[in-house]
LOKOL-752932 format. One line per 2 residues: their letters; for each residue x, y, z of N, C-alpha, C. Coordinates in steps of 0.2 Angstrom, whole numbers, plus 5000, padded with zeros to 4 digits. Example, Ala and Ser with C-alpha at 12.3 -4.5 7.8 and 13.67 -1.06 7.14 Angstrom:
% residues 2
AS	5066:4972:5039:5062:4978:5039:5066:4984:5039; 5064:4989:5035:5068:4995:5036:5064:5000:5039 $
***
This chain:
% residues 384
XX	5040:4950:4988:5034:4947:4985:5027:4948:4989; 5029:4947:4999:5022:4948:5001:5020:4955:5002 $
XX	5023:4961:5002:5023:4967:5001:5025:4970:5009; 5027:4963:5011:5031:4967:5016:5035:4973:5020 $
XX	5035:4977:5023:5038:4984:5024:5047:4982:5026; 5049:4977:5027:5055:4976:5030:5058:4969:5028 $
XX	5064:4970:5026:5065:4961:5022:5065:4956:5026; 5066:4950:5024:5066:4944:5029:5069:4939:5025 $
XX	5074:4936:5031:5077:4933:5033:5078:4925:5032; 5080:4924:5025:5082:4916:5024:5087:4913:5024 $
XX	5086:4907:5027:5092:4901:5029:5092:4898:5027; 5095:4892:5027:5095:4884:5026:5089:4880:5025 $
XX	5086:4880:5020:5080:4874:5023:5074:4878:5019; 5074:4887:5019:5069:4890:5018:5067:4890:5012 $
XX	5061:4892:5011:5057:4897:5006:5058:4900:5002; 5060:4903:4997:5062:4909:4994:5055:4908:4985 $
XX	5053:4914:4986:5048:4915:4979:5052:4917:4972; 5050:4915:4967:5053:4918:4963:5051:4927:4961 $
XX	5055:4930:4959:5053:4937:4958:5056:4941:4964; 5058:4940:4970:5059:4943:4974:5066:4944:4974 $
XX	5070:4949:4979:5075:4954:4979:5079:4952:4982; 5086:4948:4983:5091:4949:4989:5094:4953:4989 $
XX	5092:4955:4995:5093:4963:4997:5102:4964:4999; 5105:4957:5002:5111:4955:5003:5110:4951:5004 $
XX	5120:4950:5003:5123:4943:5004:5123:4938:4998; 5120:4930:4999:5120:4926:4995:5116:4922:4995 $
XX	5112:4919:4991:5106:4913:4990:5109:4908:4985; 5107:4902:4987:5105:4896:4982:5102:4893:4983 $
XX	5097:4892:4977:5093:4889:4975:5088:4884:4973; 5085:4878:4976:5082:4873:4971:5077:4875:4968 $
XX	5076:4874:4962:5067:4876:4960:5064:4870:4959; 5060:4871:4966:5055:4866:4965:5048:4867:4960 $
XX	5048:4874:4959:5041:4875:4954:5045:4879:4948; 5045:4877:4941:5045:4880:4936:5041:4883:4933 $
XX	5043:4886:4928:5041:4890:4922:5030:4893:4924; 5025:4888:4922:5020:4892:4922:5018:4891:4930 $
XX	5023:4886:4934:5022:4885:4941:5024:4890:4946; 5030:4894:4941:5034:4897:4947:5027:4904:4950 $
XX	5031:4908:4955:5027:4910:4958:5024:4918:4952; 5028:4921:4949:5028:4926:4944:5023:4923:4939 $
XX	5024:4918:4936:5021:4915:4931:5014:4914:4934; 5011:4911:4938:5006:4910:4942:5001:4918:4943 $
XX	5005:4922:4945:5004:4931:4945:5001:4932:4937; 5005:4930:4932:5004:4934:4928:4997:4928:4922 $
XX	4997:4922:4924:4991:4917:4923:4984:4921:4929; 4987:4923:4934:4980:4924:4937:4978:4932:4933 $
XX	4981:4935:4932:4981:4943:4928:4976:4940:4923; 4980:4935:4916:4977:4935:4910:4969:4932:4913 $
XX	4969:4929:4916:4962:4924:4917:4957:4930:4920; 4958:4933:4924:4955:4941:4927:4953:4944:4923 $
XX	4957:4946:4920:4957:4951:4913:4952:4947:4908; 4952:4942:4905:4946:4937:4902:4940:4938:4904 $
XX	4940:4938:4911:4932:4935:4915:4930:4943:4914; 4934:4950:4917:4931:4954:4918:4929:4958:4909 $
XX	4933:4954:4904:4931:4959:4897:4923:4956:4898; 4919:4949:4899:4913:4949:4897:4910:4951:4901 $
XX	4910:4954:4909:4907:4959:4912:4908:4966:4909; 4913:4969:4907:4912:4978:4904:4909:4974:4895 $
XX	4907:4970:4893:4903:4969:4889:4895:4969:4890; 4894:4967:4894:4886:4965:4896:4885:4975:4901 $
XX	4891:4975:4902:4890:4983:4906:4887:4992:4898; 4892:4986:4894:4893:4990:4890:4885:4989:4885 $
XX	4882:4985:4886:4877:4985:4881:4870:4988:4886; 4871:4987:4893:4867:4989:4897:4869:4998:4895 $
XX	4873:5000:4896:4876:5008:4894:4872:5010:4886; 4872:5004:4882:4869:5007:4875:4862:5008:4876 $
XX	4860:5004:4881:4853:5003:4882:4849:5009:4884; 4853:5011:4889:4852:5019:4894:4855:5024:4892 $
XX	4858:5025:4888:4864:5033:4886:4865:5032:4891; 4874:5031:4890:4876:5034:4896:4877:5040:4899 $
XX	4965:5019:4971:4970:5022:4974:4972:5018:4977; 5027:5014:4998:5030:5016:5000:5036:5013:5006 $
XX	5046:5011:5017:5046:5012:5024:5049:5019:5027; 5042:5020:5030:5045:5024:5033:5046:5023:5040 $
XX	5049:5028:5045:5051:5028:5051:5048:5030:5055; 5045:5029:5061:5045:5032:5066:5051:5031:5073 $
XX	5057:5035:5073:5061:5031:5079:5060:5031:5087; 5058:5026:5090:5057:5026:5096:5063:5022:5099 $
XX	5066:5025:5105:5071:5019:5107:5070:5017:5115; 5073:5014:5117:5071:5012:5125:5081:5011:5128 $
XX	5083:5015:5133:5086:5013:5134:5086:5006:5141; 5089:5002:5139:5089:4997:5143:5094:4995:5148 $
XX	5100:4997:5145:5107:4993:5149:5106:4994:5157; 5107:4992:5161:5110:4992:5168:5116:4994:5172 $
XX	5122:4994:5165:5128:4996:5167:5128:5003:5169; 5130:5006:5174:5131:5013:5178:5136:5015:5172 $
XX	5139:5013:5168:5144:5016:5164:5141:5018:5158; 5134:5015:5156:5132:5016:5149:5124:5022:5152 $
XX	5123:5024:5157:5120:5029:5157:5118:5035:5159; 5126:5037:5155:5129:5044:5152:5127:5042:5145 $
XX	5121:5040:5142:5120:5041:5134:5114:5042:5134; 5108:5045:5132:5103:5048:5130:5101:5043:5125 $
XX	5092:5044:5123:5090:5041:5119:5092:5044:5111; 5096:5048:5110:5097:5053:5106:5104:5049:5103 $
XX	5107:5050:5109:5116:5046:5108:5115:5038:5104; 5110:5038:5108:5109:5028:5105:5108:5030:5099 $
XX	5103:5032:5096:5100:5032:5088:5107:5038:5084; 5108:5041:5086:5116:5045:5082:5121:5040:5083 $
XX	5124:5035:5089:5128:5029:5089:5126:5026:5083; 5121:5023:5082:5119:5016:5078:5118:5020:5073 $
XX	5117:5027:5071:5117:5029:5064:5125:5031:5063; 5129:5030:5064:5138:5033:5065:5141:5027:5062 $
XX	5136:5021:5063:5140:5012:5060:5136:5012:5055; 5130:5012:5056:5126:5010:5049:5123:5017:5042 $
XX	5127:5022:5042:5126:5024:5037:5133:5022:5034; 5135:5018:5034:5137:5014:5030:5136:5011:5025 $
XX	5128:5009:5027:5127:5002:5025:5118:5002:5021; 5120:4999:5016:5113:5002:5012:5107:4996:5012 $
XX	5105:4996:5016:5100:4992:5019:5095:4995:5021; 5088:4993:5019:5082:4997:5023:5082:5001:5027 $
XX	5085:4996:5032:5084:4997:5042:5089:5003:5042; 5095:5001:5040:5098:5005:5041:5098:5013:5040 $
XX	5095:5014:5031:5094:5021:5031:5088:5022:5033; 5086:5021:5038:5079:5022:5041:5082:5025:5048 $
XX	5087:5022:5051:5088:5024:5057:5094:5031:5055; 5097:5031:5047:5101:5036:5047:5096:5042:5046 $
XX	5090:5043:5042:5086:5048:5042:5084:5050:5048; 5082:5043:5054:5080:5046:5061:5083:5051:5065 $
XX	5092:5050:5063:5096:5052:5066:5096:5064:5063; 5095:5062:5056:5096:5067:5054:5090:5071:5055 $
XX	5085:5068:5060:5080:5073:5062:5079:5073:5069; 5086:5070:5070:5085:5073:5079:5087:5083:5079 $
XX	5086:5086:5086:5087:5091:5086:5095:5092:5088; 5098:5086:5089:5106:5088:5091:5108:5082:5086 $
XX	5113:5081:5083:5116:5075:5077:5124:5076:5082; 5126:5070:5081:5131:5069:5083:5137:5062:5083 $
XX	5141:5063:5076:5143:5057:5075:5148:5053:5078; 5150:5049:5080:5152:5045:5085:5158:5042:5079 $
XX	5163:5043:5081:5168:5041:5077:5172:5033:5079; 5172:5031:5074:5170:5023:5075:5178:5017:5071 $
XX	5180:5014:5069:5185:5010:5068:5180:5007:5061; 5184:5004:5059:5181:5000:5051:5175:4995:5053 $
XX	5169:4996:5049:5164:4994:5050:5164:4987:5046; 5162:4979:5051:5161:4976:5046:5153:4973:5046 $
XX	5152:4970:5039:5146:4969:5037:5145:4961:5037; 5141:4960:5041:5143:4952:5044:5133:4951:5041 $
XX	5132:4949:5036:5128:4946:5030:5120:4943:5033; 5116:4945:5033:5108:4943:5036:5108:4946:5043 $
XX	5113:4948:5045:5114:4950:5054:5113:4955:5056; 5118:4960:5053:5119:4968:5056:5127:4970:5054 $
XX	5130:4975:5056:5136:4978:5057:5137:4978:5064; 5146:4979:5063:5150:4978:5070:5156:4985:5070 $
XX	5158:4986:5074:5163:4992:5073:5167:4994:5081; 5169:4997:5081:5172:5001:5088:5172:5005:5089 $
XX	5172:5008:5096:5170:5015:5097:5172:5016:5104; 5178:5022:5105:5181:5020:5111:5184:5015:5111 $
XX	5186:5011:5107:5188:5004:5111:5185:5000:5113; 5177:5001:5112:5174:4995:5115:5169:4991:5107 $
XX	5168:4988:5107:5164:4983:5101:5157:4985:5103; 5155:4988:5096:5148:4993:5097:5145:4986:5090 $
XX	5139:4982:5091:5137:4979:5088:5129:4981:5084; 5125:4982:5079:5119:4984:5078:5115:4978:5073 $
XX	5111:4975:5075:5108:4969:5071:5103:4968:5075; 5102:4961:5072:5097:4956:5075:5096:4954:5082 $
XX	5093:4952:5084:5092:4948:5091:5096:4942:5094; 5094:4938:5085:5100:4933:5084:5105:4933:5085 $
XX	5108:4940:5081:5116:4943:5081:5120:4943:5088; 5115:4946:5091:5118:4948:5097:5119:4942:5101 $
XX	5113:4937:5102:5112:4933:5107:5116:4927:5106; 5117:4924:5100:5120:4918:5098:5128:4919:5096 $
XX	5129:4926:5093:5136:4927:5089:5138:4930:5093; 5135:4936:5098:5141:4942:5100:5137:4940:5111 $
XX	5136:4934:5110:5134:4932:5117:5132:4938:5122; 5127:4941:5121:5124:4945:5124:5117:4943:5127 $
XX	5117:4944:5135:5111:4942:5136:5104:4945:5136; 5101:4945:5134:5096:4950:5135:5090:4946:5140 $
XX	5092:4940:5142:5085:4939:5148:5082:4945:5151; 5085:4950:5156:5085:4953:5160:5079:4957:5156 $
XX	5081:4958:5148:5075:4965:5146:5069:4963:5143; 5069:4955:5144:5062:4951:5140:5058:4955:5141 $
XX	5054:4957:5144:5048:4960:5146:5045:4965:5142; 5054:4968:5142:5052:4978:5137:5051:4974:5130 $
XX	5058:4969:5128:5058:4969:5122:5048:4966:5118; 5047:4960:5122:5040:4957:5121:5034:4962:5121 $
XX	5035:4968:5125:5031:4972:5124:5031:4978:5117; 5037:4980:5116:5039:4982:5110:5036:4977:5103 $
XX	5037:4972:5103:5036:4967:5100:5026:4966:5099; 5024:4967:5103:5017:4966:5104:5015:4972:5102 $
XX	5018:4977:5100:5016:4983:5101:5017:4984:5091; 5020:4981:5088:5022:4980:5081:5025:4982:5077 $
XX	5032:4982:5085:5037:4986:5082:5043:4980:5077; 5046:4983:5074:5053:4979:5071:5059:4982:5076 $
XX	5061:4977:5079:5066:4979:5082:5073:4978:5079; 5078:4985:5083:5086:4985:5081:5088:4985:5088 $
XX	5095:4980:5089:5097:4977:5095:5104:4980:5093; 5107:4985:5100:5112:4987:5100:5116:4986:5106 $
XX	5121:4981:5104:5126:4980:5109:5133:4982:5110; 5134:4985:5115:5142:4989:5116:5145:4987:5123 $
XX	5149:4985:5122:5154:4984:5127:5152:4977:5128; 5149:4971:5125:5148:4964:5128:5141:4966:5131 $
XX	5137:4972:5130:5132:4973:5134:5126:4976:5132; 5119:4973:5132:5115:4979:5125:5112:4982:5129 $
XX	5115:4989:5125:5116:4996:5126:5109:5000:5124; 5105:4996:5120:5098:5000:5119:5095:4997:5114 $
XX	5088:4998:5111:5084:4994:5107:5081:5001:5102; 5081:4999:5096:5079:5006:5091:5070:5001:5089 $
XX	5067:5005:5090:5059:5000:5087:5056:5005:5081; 5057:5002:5077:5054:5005:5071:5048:5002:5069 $
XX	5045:5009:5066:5037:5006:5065:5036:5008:5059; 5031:5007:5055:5029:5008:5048:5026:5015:5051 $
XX	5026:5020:5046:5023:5027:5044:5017:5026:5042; 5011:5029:5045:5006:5028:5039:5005:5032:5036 $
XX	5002:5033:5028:5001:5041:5025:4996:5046:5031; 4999:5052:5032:4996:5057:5037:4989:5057:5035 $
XX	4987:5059:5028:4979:5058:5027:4977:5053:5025; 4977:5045:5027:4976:5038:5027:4968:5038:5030 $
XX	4970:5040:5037:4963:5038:5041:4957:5044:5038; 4960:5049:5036:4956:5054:5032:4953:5053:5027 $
XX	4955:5048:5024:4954:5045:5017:4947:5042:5019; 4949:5034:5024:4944:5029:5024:4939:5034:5029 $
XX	4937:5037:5032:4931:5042:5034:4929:5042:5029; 4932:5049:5023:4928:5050:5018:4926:5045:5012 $
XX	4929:5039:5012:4927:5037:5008:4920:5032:5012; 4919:5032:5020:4913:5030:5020:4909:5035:5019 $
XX	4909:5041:5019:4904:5045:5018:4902:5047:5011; 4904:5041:5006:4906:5043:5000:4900:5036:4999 $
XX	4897:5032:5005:4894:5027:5001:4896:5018:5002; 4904:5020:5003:4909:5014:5004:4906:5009:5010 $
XX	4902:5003:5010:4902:5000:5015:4906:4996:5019; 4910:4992:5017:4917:4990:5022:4922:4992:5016 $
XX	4929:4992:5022:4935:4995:5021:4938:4990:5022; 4943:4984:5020:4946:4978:5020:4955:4979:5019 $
XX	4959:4979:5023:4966:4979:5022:4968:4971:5020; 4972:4970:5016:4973:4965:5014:4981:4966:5012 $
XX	4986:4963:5016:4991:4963:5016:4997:4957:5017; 5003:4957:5017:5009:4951:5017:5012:4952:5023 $
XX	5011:4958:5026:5013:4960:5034:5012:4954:5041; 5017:4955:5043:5013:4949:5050:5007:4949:5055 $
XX	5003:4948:5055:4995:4948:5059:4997:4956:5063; 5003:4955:5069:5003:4959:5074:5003:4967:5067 $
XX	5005:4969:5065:5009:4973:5062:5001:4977:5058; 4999:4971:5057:4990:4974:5052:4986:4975:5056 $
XX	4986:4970:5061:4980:4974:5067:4980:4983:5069; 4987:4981:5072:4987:4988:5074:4986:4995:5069 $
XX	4989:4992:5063:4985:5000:5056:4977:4999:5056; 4974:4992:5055:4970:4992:5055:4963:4997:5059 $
XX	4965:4996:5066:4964:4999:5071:4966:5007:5071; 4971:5009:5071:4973:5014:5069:4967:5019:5063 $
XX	4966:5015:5058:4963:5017:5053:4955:5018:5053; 4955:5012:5058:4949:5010:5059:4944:5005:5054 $
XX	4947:5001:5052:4946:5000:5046:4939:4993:5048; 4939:4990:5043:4931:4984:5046:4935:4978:5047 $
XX	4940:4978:5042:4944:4971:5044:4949:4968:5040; 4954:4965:5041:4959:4963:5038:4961:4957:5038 $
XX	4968:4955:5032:4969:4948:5030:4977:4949:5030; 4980:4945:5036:4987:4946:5033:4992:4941:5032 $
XX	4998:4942:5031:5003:4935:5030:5001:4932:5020; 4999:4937:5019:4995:4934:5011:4999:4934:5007 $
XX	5000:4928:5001:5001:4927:4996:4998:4932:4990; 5001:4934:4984:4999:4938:4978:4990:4935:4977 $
XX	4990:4927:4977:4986:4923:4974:4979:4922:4981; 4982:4923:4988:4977:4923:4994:4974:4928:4992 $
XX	4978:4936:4991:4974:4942:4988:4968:4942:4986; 4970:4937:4978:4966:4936:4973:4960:4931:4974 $
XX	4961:4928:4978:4956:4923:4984:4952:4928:4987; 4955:4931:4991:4950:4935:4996:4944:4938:4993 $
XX	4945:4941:4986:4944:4947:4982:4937:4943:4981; 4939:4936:4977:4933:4930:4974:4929:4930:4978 $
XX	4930:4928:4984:4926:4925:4991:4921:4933:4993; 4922:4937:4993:4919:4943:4992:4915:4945:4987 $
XX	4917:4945:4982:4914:4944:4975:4908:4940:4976; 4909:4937:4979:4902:4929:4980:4898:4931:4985 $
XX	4899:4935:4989:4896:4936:4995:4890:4943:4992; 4893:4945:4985:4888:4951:4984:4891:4958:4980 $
XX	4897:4958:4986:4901:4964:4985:4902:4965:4979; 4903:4972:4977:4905:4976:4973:4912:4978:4973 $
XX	4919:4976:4972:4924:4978:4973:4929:4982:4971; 4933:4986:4974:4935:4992:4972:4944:4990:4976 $
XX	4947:4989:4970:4956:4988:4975:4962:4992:4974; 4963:4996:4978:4968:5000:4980:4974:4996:4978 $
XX	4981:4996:4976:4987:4991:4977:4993:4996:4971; 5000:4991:4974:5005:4997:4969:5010:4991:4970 $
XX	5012:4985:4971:5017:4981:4968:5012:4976:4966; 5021:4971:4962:5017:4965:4959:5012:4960:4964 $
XX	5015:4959:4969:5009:4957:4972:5002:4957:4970; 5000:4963:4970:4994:4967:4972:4988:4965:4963 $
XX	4995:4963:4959:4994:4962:4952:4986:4959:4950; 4987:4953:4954:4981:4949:4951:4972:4951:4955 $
XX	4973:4954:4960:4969:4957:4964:4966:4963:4962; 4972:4967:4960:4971:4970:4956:4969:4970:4947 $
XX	4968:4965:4945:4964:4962:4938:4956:4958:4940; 4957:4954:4946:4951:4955:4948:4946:4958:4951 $
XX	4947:4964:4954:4941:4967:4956:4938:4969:4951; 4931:4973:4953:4926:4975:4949:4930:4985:4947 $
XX	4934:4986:4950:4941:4990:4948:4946:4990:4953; 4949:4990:4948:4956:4990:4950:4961:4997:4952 $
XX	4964:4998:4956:4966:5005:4955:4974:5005:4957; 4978:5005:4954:4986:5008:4955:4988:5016:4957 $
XX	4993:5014:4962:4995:5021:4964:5001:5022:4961; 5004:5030:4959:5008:5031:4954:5015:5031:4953 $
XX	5016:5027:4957:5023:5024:4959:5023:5018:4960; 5017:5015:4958:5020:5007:4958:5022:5003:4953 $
XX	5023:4995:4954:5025:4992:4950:5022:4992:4942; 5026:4991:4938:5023:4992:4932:5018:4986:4929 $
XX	5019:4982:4931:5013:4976:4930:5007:4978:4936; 5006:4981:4939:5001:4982:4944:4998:4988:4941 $
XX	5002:4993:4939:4997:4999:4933:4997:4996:4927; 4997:4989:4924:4995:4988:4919:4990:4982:4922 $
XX	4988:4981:4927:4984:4977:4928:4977:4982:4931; 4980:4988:4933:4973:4990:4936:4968:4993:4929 $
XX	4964:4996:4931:4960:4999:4925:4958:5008:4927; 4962:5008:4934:4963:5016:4935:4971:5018:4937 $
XX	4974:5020:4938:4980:5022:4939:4980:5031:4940; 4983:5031:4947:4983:5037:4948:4989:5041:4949 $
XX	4987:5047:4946:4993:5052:4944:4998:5058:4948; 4993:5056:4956:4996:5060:4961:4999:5053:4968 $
XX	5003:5052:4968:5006:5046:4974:5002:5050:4981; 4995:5050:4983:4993:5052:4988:4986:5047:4988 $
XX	4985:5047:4994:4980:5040:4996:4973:5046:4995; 4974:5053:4995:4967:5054:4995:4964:5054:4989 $
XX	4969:5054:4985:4966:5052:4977:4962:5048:4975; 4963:5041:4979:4954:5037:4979:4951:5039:4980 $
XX	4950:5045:4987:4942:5045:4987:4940:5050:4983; 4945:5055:4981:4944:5059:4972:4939:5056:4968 $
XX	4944:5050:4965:4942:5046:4961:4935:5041:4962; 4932:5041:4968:4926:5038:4972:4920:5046:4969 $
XX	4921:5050:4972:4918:5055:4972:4916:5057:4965; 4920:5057:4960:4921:5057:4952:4917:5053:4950 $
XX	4918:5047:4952:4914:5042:4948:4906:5042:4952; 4905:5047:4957:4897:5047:4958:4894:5050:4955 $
XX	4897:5057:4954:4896:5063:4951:4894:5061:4944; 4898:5055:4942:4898:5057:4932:4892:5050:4934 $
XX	4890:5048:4937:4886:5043:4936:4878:5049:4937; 4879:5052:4943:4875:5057:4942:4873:5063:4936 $
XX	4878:5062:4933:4878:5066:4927:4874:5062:4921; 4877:5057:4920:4875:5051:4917:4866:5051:4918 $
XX	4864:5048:4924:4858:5048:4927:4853:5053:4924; 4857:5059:4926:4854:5067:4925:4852:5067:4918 $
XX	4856:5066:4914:4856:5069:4905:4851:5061:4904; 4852:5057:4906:4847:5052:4903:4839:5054:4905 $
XX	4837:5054:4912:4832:5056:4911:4831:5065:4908; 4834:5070:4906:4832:5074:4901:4830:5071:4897 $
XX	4834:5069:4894:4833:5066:4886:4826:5063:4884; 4826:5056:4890:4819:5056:4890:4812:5060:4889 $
XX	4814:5063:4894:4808:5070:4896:4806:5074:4891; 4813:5075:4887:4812:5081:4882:4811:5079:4878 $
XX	4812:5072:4876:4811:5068:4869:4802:5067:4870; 4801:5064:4875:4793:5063:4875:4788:5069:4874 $
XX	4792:5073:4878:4787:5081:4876:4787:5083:4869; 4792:5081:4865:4793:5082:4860:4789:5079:4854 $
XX	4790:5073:4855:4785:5070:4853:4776:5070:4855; 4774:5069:4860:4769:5071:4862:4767:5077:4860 $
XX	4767:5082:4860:4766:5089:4856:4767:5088:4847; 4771:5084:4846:4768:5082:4839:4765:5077:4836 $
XX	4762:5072:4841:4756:5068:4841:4751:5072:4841; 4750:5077:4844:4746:5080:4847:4743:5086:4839 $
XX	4747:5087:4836:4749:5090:4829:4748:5098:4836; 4752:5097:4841:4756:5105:4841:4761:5106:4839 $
XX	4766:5104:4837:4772:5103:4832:4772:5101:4826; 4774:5106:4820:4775:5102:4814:4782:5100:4812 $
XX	4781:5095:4809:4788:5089:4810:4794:5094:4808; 4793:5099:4804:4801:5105:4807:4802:5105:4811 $
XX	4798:5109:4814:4800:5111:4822:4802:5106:4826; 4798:5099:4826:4798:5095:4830:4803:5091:4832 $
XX	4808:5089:4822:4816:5088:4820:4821:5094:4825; 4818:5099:4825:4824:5106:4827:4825:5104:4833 $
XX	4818:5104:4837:4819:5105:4844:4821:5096:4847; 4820:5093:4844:4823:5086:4845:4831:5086:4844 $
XX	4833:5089:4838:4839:5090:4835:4843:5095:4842; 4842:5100:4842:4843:5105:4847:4844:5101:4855 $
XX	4840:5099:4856:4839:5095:4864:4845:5091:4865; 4846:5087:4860:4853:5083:4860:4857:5086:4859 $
XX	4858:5090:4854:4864:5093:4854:4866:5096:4862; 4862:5100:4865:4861:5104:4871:4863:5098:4877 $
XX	4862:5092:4876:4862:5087:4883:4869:5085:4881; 4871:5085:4875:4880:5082:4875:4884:5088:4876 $
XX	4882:5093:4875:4886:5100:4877:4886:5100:4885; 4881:5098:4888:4881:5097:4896:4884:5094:4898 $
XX	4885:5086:4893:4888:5081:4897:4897:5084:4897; 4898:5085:4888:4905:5088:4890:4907:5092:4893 $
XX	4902:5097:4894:4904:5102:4900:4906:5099:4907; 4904:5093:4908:4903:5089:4915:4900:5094:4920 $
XX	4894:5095:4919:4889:5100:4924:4890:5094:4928; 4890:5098:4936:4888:5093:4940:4895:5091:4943 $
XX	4901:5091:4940:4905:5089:4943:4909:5090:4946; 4915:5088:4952:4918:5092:4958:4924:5094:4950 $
XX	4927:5100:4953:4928:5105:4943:4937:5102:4949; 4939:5104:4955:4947:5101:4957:4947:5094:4958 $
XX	4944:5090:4955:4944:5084:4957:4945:5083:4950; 4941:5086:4945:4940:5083:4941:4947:5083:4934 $
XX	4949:5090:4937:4958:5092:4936:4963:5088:4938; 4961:5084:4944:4966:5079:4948:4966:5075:4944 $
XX	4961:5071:4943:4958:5064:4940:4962:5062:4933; 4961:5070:4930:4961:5070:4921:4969:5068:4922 $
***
């Protein structure tokens, strides 16, 4: 529900949203909010009320227009090997990610085929042939190998159930951690044998996006996300971006967007699950990417047809163009209407002609417009 890149973790006592996924194991329930309270219901009252406010904005847009003729986890596996046992370093950072991918392409959990794809793009593969894998529910897997108990999970897993100490490697793990990774803990022999950090992928042309989309006019760039602070900072940064909101609610989204809105802004929201829904009915447009949830494309009022981030600044670039288009054919229209008539104020035109060349001109300015003179002609193929 927060659009987080990796699942998390409920227990006894905790939180759970409605509309969300258990991805394993078992949940039970209190509902403390019902029916228009729950959190989906809440989603789809902030949609319709959005959708309301903004029909009397494309109304007043629309009458100002008669007046004037008229934008996914992936992997990156880094590992550290840790152990201090003299026995366990005969294994490579290669061995550890092929070991943990040898139990856990078992097991169809995020994490897991994430580290199985890592595995299937090392330059040496090599499966570790292993005893019956068990799948021990919010933790990880266990197995054997050689004879020894090769464990892959949580921190938790290892620390509490499979009494592994990891004081000695606080230091790496906290810096891993600060760094915004998701860590996977591998313990063998009673001993952890290495640490897999995975980190969210970002689209390759992302940072290339937000450049061109400043050069396109865009004055801030805002991420707004369900991600943990550390985990935003660092895309952010990475991207370069002006600034971000993380740990966010569907409805904080849709808060931000308001509180922006007041401030002046003009806004434009990129988004592709439910989440992203009400923010996405909010903005001044909304735009869904082409793989997203289906109430997120039925709440934007653009939806795009290539699953690539460069499509919004496409779609940015389009919409200046045909503004300029728009612009362009309005002042003709003027220009040639007044000339037209002025010359038969003037009695240089008699009202045939005057009729022709007036009839004519228009005709000739909507031939333009459908033509789309003026506009980027592969963008405008992408967009259609």
């Amino acid at each position: 529900m927060t659009g987080e890149s990796v699942p998390v973790t409920r227990r006894r006592g905790d939180t759970a949203l409605s509309g969300t996924l258990v991805q394993e194991g078992r949940i039970r329930i209190y509902a403390e909010r019902v029916g228009r309270h729950a959190a989906a219901a809440r989603i789809a009252d902030f949609v319709e009320h959005s959708l309301e406010a903004k029909s009397n904005t494309q109304l007043e847009a629309a009458k100002l227009a008669d007046r004037l003729v008229p934008m996914v986890l992936g992997l990156s596996g880094g590992t550290w090997v840790v152990s201090q046992d003299t026995d366990d370093s005969q294994y490579t950072s290669e061995d550890l990610i092929n070991m943990a991918a040898s139990v856990e392409e078992h097991y169809f959990h995020p994490m897991a085929m994430a580290v199985v794809e890592a595995a299937e793009r090392l330059p040496h593969q090599q499966h570790f042939n292993h005893k019956e894998v068990e799948f021990i529910v919010a933790h990880g897997v266990a197995s054997s190998i050689e004879g020894r108990r090769i464990v892959v999970g949580s921190r938790h897993f290892l620390e509490e159930h499979e009494g592994i100490d990891m004081e000695p490697f606080s230091a790496v793990i906290e810096r891993l951690r600060n760094d915004g990774k998701t860590l996977l803990y591998i313990g063998y022999g009673s001993e952890l044998l290495g640490v897999l950090a995975l980190k969210d992928t970002l689209r390759s042309n992302a940072a290339a996006t937000v450049q061109r989309l400043r050069q396109l006019g865009v004055g801030r760039v805002i991420m707004l996300t369900g991600d943990q602070p550390e985990r935003a900072r660092l895309m952010a940064e990475h991207l370069g971006l002006d600034d971000y909101r993380a740990g966010l609610m569907p409805e904080d989204k849709a808060l931000a967007l308001k509180n922006l809105a007041g401030e002046g802004a003009r806004i434009a929201f990129v988004g592709d699950g439910i989440n992203d829904a009400p923010a996405l009915s909010g903005a001044h447009v909304g735009m869904a990417m082409h793989h997203g949830a289906d109430v997120a494309r039925l709440a934007a009022d653009i939806t795009l047809l290539e699953d690539d981030i460069a499509r919004v600044a496409d779609a940015k670039a389009l919409a200046l163009a045909t503004r300029g288009l728009v612009d362009s054919n309005f002042k003709l229209t003027v220009g040639l209407n007044t000339g037209i008539l002025s010359a038969a104020a003037f009695g240089l035109l008699n009202p045939v002609a005057a009729s022709a060349l007036h009839n004519g001109s228009t005709i000739g300015i909507l031939l333009r417009a459908l033509a789309g003179a003026g506009l980027p002609r592969g963008q405008a193929a992408r967009a259609a």
